[in-house]
VODOGU-108418 format. One line per 8 residues: number of its first residue (from 0); their letters; for each residue x, y, z of C-alpha. Coordinates in steps of 0.1 Angstrom, whole numbers, plus 2048, in hexadecimal, padded with zeros to 3 digits. Layout:
<marpas>
NUM = A = X Y Z; ...
</marpas>
This chain:
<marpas>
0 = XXXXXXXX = ACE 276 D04; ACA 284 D28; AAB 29B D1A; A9C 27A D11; AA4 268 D2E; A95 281 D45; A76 283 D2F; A6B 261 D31
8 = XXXXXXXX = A7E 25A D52; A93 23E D3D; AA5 224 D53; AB9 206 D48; AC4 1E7 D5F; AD1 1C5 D53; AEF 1BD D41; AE6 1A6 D28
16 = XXXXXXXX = AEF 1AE D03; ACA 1AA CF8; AB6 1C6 CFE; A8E 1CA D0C; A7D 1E4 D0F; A59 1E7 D28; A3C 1FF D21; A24 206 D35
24 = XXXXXXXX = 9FF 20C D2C; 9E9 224 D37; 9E0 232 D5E; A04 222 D62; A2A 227 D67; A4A 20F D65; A43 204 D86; A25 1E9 D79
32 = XXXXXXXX = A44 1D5 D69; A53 1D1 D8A; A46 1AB D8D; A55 1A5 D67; A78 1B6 D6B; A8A 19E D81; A84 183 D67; A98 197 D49
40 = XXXXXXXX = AB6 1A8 D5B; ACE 18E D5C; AC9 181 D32; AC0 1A7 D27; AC6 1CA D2A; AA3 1D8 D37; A97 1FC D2C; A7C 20B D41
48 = XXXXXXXX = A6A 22D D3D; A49 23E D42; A35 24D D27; A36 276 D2C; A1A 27F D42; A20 25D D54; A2F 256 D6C; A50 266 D79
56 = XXXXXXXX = A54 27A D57; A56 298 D4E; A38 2AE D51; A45 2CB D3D; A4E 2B8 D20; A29 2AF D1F; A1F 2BB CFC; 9F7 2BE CF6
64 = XXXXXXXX = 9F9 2BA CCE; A16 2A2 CD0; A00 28A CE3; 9E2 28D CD6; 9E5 26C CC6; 9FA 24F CCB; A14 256 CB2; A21 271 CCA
72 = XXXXXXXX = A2B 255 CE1; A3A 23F CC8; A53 25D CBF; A5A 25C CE1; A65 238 CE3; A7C 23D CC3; A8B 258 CD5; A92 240 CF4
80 = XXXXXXXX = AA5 225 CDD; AB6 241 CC8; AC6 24C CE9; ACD 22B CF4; ADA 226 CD1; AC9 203 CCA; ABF 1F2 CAD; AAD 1D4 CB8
88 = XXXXXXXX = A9A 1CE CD4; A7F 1BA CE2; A62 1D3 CEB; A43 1CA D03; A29 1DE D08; A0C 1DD D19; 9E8 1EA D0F; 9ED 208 CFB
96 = XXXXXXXX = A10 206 CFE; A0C 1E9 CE3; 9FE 1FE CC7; A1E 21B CD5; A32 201 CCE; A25 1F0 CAD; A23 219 CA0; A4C 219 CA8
104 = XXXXXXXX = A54 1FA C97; A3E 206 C75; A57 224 C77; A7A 218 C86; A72 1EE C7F; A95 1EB C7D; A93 1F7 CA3; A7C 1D3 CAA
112 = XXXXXXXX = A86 1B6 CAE; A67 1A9 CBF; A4A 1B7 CCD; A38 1AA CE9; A0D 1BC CEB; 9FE 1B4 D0B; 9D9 1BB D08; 9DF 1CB CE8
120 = XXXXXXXX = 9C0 1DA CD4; 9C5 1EA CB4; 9A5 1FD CBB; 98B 200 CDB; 96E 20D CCF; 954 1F2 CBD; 953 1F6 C97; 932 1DB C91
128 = XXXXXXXX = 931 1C3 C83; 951 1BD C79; 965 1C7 C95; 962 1C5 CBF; 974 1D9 CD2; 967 1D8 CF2; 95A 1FC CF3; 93B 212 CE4
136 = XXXXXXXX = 941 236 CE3; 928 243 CFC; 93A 22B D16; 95F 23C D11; 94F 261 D12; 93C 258 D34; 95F 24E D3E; 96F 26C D30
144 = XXXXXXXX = 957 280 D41; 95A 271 D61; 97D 278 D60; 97A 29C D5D; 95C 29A D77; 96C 287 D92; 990 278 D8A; 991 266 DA7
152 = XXXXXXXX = 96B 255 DA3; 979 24B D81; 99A 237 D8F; 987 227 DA9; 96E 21E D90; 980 211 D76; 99F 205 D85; 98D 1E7 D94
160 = XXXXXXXX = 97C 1DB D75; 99A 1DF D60; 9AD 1CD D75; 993 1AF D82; 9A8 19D D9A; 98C 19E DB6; 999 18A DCF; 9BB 19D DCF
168 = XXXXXXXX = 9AC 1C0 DD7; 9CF 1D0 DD6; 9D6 1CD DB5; 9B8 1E4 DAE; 9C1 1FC DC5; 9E6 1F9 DBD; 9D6 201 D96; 9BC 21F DA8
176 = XXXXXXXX = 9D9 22C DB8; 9EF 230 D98; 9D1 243 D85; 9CF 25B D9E; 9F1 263 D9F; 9ED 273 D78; 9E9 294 D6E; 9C4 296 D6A
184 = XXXXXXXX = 9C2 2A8 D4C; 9E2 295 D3B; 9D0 274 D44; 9B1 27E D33; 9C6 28C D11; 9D9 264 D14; 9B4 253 D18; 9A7 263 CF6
192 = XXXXXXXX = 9C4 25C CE6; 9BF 23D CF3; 99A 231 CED; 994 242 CCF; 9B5 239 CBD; 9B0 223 C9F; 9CF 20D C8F; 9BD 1F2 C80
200 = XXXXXXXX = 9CF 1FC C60; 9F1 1F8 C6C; 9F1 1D7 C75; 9F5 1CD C50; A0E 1DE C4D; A25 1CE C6C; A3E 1B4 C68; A51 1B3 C87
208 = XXXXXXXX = A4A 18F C98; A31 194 CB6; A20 185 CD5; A00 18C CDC; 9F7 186 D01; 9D1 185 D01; 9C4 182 D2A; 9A7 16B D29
216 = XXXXXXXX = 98C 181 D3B; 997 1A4 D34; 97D 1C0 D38; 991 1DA D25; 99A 1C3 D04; 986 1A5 D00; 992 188 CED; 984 190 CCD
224 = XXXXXXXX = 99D 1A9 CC9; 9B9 193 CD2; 9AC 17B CB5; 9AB 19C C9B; 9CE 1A5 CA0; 9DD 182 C9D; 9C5 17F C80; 9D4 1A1 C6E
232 = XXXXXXXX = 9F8 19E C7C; A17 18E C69; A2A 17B C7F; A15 178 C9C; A0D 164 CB8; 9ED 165 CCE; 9F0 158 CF1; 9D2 151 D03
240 = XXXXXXXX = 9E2 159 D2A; 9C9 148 D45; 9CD 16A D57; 9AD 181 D5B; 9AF 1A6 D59; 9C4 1C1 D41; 9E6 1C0 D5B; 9F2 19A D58
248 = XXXXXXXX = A15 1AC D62; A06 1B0 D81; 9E8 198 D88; 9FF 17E D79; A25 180 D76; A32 161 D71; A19 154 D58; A22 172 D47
256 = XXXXXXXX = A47 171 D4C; A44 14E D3D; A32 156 D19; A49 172 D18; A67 15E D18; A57 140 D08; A56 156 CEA; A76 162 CE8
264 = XXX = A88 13E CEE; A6D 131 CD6; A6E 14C CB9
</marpas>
């Protein structure tokens, strides 16, 4: 348990008998749920961690072929509620963290209660016609490239369009700041993994309940894709947030904190 623990920097608050569990998306760290938290300790136990190479984890348990796609991370998040020893929970991830978690619950779904996507997309890259993702090939390599080129001209590029909250600066740099803070070459591994991950065929095969938080203007994963996995997912919900940008958690907290627990009272 400690090994784990120390890995993924695993902390748990709350005393309720229900258990959540936050993960964070990409560029990011526990820390972006810090706006969310508050509103779960007193009805739930909360579970916190970053993903390894996030973060405050552990560096040297950074694995190269482990993580070269997403399942890697979803072992990891078994791992977390085998320690923890819990059977049902209410996960919510955000951006990647979505597809992490959906991988988990096709493995462990007795593990899920509920999930909870936040920007979720099952896929980034366009696949025309029949499928939008947001993203052509040739604009993920120019980003990939950039990263390698100048790590720091790629947060400051991209940390303001992903999170497009203009008028509130801060959050941008709040975002810019977190990028930065990654491993260079561990942030570039994650992004590949990231954009060029595919898991359009899973979602068939999920039948843990979910809610889909879909941001109305998001840059990173436009509506369409929202639509697609409500379309392909059992059980689902779509809820279109008035909140612009891929970090609702921290443009917009209490809108949503409130879908979040609308859900669960509701479902």
């Amino acid at each position: 348990m400690k090994e784990v623990f120390t890995r993924n920097n695993v902390r748990v608050i709350g005393e309720g008998e229900r258990t959540i569990i936050f993960a964070h998306g990409f560029g990011c760290d526990q820390n972006m749920w810090r706006f969310i938290v508050p509103h779960f300790v007193e009805e739930f136990r909360v579970v916190l961690f970053d993903h390894v190479g996030s973060g405050k984890s552990d560096l040297s348990a950074y694995n190269q072929e482990k993580y070269k796609t997403l399942h890697g991370y979803a072992e990891d998040l078994i791992d977390i509620l085998d320690a923890l020893d819990i059977k049902k929970t209410i996960f919510v991830g955000h951006s990647v963290s979505s597809m992490i978690g959906m991988l988990a619950a096709l493995q462990k779904p007795e593990y899920f209660e509920k999930l909870v996507m936040i920007g979720p997309s099952p896929r980034y890259l366009n696949d025309i016609p029949g499928y939008f993702g947001g993203f052509e090939q040739n604009d993920v390599m120019e980003l990939l490239d950039m990263m390698e080129m100048n790590f720091i001209g790629w947060a400051s590029f991209l940390a303001p369009m992903a999170m497009h909250n203009p008028e509130r600066p801060h959050l941008a740099q709040e975002l810019e700041t977190s990028f930065c803070s990654a491993d260079p070459a561990i942030a570039r591994k994650f992004a590949e993994a990231t954009f060029f991950s595919d898991h359009r065929s899973d979602l068939q095969k999920l039948s843990t309940p979910s809610l889909i938080l879909q941001c109305s203007e998001d840059s990173i994963v436009p509506i369409e894709v929202g639509e697609y996995l409500h379309n392909r997912l059992a059980n689902s919900t779509l809820q279109l947030m008035e909140a612009k940008g891929h970090y609702p958690h921290l443009s917009h907290p209490e809108e949503t904190t409130h879908y979040i627990k609308e859900y669960l009272s509701s479902s």
